[in-house]
C-alpha positions in Angstrom: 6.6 20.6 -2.9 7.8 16.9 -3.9 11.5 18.1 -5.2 12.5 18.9 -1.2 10.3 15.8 0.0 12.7 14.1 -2.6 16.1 15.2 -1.8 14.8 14.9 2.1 14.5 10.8 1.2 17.6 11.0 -0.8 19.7 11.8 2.3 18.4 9.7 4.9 18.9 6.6 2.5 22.7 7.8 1.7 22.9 8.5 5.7 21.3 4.2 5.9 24.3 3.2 3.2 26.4 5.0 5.2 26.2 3.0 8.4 28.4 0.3 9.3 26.7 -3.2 9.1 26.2 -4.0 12.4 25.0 -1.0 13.2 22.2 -1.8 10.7 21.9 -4.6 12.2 21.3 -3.8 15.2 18.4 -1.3 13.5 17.2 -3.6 12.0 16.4 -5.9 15.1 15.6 -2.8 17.0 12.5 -2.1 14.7 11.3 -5.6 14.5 11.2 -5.6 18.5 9.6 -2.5 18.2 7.0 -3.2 15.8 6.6 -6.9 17.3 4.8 -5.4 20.5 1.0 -6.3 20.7 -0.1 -2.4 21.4 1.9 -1.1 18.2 -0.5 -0.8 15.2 1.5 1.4 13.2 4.6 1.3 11.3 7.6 3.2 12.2 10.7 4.6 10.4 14.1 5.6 11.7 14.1 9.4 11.8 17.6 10.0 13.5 20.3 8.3 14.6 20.9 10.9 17.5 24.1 9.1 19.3 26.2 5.8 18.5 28.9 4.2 20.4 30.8 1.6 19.2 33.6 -0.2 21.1 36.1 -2.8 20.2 37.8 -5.2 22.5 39.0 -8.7 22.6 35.8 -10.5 23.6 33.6 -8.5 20.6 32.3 -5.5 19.8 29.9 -3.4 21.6 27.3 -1.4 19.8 24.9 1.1 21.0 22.4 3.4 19.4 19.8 6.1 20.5 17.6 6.0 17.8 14.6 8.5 17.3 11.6 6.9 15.5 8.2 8.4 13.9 5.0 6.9 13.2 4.2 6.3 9.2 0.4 6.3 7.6 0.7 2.0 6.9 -0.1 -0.8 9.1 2.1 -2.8 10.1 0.1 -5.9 8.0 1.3 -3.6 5.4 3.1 -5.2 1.8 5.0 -2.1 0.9 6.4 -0.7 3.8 9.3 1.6 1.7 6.4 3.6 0.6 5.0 4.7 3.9 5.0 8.4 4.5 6.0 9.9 7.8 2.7 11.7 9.9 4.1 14.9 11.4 2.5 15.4 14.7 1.7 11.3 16.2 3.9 9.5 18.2 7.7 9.4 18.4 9.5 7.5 20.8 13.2 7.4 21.1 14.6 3.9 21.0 18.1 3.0 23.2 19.8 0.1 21.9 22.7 -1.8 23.3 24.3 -5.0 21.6 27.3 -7.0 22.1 28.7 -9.0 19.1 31.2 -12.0 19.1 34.6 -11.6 17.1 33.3 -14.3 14.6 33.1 -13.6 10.8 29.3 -13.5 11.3 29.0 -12.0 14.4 26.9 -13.8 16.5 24.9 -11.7 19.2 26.0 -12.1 23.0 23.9 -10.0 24.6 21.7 -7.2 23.9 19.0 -4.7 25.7 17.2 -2.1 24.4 13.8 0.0 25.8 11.7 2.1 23.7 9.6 5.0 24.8 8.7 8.5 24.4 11.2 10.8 24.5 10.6 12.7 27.6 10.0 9.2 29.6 13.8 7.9 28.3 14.9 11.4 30.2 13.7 10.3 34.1 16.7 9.8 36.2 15.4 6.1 36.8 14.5 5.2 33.5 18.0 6.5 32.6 20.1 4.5 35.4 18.6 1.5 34.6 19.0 1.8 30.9 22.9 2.8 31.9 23.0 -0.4 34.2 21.7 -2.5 31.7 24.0 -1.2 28.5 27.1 -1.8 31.2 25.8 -5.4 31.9 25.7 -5.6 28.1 29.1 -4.3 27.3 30.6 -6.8 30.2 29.1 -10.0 28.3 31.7 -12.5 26.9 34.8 -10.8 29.2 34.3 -13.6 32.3 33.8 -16.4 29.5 37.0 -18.3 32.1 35.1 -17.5 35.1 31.5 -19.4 34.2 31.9 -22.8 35.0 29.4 -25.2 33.1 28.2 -28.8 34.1 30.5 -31.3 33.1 33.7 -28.7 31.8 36.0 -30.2 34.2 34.8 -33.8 34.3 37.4 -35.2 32.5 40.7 -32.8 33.6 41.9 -34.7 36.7 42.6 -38.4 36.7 42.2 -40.9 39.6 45.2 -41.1 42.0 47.6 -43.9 40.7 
């Protein structure tokens, strides 16, 4: 009974190596959001990664995950959390994520969205537009960085008349 548990953990730790790092990253910062909400008691785990995109261009690189999550036994007070063990039948909500990172070496974080919910609630046609709408606004951020004018950018770029 604990040899298939076992090889089950094995995979989905060499599927975590596998990812790329921003794409843990983003994880990562998805499931502290997650767990940060006041009317989440529980700890969750990643369960699947069931879609990424990743897109470069020259303002960054655009990053987003559908993530399917699944509630553990612990607390979220909880000291241990690698120890946790997944409870078949509670909640799991499916978690869309969409982030936008600069070109730096340590990519910085331009802009990013991301909605959690059960699954059959991320499938409504307006839950679904919006979250579309919102992962295009995402994708877009850092492109017009010539078009936002700031206080003060072009104080100094004209002269008085001589």
């Amino acid at each position: 009974m604990r040899l298939p548990f076992a090889l089950c953990l094995a995979l989905v730790a060499m599927g975590a190596c596998s990812q790329p790092p921003l794409q843990r990253r983003v994880l990562r910062d998805l499931l502290d959001s997650f767990h940060g909400r006041s009317n989440v008691q529980f700890l969750f785990k990643e369960q699947a990664v069931e879609g990424v995109v990743e897109r470069e261009d020259p303002s960054g690189t655009f990053i987003q995950l559908r993530v399917s999550l699944v509630q553990t036994a612990c607390r979220k007070r909880t000291p241990r959390p690698h120890s946790c063990r997944a409870l078949e039948n509670r909640r799991k909500p499916t978690c869309l994520a969409c982030y936008k990172f600069d070109t730096s070496d340590v990519p910085k974080v331009l802009d990013k969205y991301h909605n959690c919910g059960p699954s059959h609630h991320l499938a409504v046609k307006e839950i679904k537009h919006r979250d579309e709408a919102e992962c295009r606004a995402v994708e877009e951020a850092g492109k017009s960085v010539d078009v936002l004018y700031l206080p003060g950018m072009f104080a100094f770029s004209r002269g008085l008349p001589a």
